[in-house]
C-alpha positions in Angstrom: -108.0 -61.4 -54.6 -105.5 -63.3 -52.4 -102.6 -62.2 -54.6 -104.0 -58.2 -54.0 -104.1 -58.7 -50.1 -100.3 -59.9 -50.5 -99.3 -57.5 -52.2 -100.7 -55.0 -49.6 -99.1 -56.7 -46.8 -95.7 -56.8 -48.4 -95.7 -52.7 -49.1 -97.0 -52.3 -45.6 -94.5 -54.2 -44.0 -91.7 -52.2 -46.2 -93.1 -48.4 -45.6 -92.6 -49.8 -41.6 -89.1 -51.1 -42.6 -88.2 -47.9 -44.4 -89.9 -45.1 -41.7 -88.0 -47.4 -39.0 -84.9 -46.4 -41.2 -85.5 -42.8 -41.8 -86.1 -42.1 -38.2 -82.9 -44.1 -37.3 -80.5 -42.0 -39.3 -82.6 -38.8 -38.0 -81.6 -39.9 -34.6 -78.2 -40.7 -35.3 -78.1 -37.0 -37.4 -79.4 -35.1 -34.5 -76.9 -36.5 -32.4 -73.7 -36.3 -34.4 -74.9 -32.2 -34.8 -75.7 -32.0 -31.0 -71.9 -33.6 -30.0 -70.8 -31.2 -32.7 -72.1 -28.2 -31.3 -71.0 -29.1 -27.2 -67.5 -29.7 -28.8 -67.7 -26.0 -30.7 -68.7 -24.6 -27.3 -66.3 -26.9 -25.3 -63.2 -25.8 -27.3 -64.0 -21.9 -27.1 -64.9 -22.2 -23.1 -62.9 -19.5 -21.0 -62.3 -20.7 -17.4 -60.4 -20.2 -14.2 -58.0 -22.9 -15.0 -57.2 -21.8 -18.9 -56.2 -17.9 -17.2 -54.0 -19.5 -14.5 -52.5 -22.0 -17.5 -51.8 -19.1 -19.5 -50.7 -16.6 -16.9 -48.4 -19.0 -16.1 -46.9 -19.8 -20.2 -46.8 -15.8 -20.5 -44.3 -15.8 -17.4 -42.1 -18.7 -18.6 -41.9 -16.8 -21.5 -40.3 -13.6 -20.0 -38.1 -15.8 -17.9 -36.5 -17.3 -20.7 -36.3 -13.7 -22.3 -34.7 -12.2 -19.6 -32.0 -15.1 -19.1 -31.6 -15.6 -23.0 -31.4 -11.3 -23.7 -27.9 -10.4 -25.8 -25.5 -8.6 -23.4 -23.8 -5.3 -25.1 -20.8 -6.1 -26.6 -18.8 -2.8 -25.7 -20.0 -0.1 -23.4 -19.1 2.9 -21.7 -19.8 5.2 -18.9 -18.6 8.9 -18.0 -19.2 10.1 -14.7 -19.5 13.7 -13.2 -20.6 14.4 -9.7 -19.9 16.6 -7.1 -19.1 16.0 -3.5 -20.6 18.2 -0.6 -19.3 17.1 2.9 -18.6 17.5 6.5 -14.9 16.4 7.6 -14.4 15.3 11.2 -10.7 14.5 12.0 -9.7 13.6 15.5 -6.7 12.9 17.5 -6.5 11.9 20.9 -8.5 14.7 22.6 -8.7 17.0 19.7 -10.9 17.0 17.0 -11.4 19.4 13.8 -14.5 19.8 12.1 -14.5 21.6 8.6 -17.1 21.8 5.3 -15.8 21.3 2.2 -16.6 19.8 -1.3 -14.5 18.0 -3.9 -14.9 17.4 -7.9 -15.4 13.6 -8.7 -14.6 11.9 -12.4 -14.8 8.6 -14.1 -15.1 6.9 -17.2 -15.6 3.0 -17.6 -15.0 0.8 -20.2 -16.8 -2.4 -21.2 -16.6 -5.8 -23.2 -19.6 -8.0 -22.4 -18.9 -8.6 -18.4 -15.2 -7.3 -18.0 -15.2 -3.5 -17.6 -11.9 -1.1 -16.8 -12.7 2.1 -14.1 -10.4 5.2 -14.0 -11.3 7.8 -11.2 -10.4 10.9 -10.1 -11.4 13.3 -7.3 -10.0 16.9 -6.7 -10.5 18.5 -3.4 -8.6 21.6 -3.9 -5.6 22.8 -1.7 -6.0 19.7 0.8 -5.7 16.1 -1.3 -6.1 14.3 -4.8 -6.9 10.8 -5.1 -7.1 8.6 -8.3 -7.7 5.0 -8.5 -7.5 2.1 -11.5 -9.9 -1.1 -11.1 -11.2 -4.5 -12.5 -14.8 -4.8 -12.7 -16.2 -7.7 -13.5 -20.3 -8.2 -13.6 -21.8 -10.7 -11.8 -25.3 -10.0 -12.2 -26.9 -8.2 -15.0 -27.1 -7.8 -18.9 -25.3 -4.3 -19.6 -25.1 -0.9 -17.0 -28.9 -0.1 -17.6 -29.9 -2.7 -16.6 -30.4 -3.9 -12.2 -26.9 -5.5 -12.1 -24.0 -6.7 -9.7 -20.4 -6.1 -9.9 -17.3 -6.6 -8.1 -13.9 -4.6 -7.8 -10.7 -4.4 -7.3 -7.6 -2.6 -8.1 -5.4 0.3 -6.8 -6.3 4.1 -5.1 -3.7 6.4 -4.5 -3.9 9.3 -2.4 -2.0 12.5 -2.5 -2.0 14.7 0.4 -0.9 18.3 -1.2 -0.3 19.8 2.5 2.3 17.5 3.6 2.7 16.0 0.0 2.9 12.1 1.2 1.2 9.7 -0.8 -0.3 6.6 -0.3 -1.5 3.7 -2.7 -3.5 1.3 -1.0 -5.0 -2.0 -2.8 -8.7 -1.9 -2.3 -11.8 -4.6 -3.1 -15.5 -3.2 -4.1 -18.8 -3.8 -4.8 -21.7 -2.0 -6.6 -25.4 -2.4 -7.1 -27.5 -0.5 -8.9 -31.5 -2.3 -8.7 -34.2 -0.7 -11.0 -37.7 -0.7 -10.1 -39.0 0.7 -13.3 -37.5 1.3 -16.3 -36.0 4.5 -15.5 -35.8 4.3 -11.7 -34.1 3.0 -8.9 -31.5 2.8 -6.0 -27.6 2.3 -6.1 -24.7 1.4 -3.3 -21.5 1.0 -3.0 -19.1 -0.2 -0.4 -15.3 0.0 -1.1 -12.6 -1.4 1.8 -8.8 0.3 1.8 -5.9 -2.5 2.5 -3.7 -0.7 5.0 -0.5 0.7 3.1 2.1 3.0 4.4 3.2 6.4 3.1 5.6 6.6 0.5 7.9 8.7 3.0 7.1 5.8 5.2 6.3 6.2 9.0 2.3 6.8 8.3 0.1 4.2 7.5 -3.6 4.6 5.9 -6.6 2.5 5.7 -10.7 3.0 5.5 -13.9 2.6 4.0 -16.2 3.9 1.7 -20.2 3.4 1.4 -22.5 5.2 -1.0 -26.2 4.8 -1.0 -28.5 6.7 -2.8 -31.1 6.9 -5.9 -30.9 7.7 -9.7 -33.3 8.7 -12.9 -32.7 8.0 -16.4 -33.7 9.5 -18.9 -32.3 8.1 -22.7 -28.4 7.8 -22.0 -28.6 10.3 -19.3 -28.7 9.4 -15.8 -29.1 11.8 -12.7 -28.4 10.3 -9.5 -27.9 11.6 -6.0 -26.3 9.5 -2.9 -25.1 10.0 1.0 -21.6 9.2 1.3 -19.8 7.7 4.6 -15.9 7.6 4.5 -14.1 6.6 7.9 -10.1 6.8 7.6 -7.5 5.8 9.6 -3.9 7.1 10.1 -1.5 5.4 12.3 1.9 7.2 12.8 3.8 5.1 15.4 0.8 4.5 17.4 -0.6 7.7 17.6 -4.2 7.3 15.7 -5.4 10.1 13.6 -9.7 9.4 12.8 -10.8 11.3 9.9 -14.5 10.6 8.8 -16.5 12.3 5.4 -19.5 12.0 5.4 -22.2 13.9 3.0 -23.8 13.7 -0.3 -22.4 13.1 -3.6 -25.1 14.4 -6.7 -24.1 14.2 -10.7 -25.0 13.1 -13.9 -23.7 9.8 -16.1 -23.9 9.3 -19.8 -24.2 5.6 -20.7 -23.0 4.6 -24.1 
């Protein structure tokens, strides 16, 4: 009998022993799925901070896409506008006011940021001038593209009613900035070194400023501009003023 009652203690005491057991590891199961679940939901949580974060990664990225995009190796540009304008020329007390309009040309040539410019404008009966330049690109990946360049080289001007010509040095700069894709504004501002007739006794000097907008469509670009051109003429110290001023409109093909 004593033996029996032993034996019934001793399976007692290790049903406790092993229901203690089971509920342990169904504690520590229940929590190992519950930090597995909060860490599911934790790693797919959208917040505030993870759009800023990422906002800010998506516009590193098109930084270093824009500085690291492949500049054109060669590329080229013909120009054909026309000029309509209102000439002003004074001397002393007299002063002339005329209309008129004059054919413009050029073509440019590119490798990566060094370009060549030839020009030539025709205003019939009165003058021809041509110029030769150095561009060089200072800001910018190609000519579609909102850029910066700076000129210099050599204008000549012919005047085919007295036939004197002058060549004057001359420094630029143009700007073309796009707001979209295929739109945007351009300028220009060019500055004549004074240089003397090649008869001598006359010398010439001025400025040039362009403003205006352009579309693209493709290789095609339509643009339209006003056009200020102050000129000076000194012949022994009497002063000749001469001043253009209009708008220039055309069309460019970029290839």
């Amino acid at each position: 009998m004593r033996n029996i009652i032993q034996n019934i203690v001793l399976i007692a005491v290790m049903g406790t022993a092993f229901s203690a057991s089971s509920s342990a590891h169904a504690q520590f199961f229940q929590m190992d799925l519950m930090k597995g679940r909060q860490a599911a939901k934790a790693s797919s949580r959208w917040t505030l901070f993870d759009w800023i974060s990422q906002k800010k990664k998506i516009s590193l990225w098109d930084q270093w896409l824009a500085n690291n995009r492949s500049t054109p190796i060669f590329e080229m540009q013909i120009t054909g506008t026309q000029s309509d304008f209102e000439t002003k020329t004074k001397t002393g007390l007299s002063e002339i006011d005329f209309k008129d309009s004059s054919q413009n040309y050029a073509m440019d040539l590119w490798v990566k940021l060094i370009g060549l410019r030839a020009e030539l404008e025709e205003q019939a009966d009165i003058q021809k001038t041509t110029a030769a330049m150095l561009n060089l690109r200072l800001i910018g990946s190609s000519l579609q593209s909102t850029h910066l360049i700076i000129r210099g080289g050599l204008q000549q001007l012919e005047n085919l009613t007295d036939g004197r010509i002058y060549q004057n040095p001359f420094a630029a700069a143009a700007l073309r900035l796009y707001f979209l894709s295929f739109i945007g504004l351009q300028g220009e501002y060019r500055h004549l070194l004074e240089a003397e007739s090649d008869e001598g006794g006359i010398k010439f000097s001025g400025t040039r400023t362009k403003g205006g907008a352009f579309i693209e469509w493709g290789i095609f670009r339509i643009s339209g501009q006003y056009i200020n051109e102050p000129y000076r003429f000194d012949s022994s110290g009497t002063i000749t003023e001469q001043t253009r001023s209009g708008v220039e409109y055309g069309i460019q093909i970029i290839l």
